[in-house]
Structures are given as structure tokens and as C-alpha cells.
N, C-alpha and C positions, 0 to 999 in steps of 0.2 A: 504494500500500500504506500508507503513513505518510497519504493525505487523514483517517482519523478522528481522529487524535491532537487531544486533548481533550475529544471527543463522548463519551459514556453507551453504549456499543457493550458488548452482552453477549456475552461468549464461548460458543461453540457450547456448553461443557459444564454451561452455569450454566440450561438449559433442565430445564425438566420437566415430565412429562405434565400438572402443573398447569395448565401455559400451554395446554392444547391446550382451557382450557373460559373462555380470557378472551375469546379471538373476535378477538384484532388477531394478523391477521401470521399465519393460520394456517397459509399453507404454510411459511416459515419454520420454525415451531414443528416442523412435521412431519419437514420435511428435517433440522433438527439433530439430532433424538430417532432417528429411523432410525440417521443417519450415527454416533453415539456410543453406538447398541446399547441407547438407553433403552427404543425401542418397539419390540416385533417384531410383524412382519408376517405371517400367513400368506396372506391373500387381497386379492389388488391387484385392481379393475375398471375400466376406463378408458374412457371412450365421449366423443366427439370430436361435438359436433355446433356448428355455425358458429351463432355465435363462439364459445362456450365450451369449457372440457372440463370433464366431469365424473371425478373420481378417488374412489373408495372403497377407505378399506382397511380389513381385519380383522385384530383381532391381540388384541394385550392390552401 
């Protein structure tokens, strides 16, 4: 828990849908904005094909 102490480590709530158009880290970005109520979701799609998955969602 204490390994980042010193690193540039942004707190889940310092995220905003701006980050979701920089292109690094996007599931991060995703998972914070969910988990803190920034983005909502109406439509998840999820399709599994080896190796990847593909996730889409819809919201605003």
C-alpha cells in the first residue's frame, strides 16, 4: 500500500471524462469515472474473442 509514496499517483477522483480523449491508460480512465459516478452507463457490450476483448459502452 505505502510502494507509491513519492510517485505522481493521481487519485481516483482527480479523473475526468477529459482523460477518456488522451488515449493512455484508457481502461483506467474508465474504471475511475464509473467507480466515482462521473460517467454513466446505460449500455455495456462485451464480446471475448482470443486474445482480446472487446468492451463498449454507452452513456454520457
Amino acid at each position: 500500500m505505502h510502494g507509491n509514496k513519492g510517485k505522481n499517483c493521481r487519485k481516483i477522483t482527480d479523473y475526468t471524462t477529459n482523460d477518456l480523449f488522451l488515449g493512455k491508460n484508457l481502461d483506467i480512465v474508465t474504471a475511475a469515472l464509473l467507480l466515482t459516478g462521473k460517467l454513466k452507463v446505460d449500455f455495456v457490450k462485451l464480446y471475448r474473442g482470443s486474445p482480446a476483448v472487446s468492451v463498449e459502452l454507452l452513456g454520457k
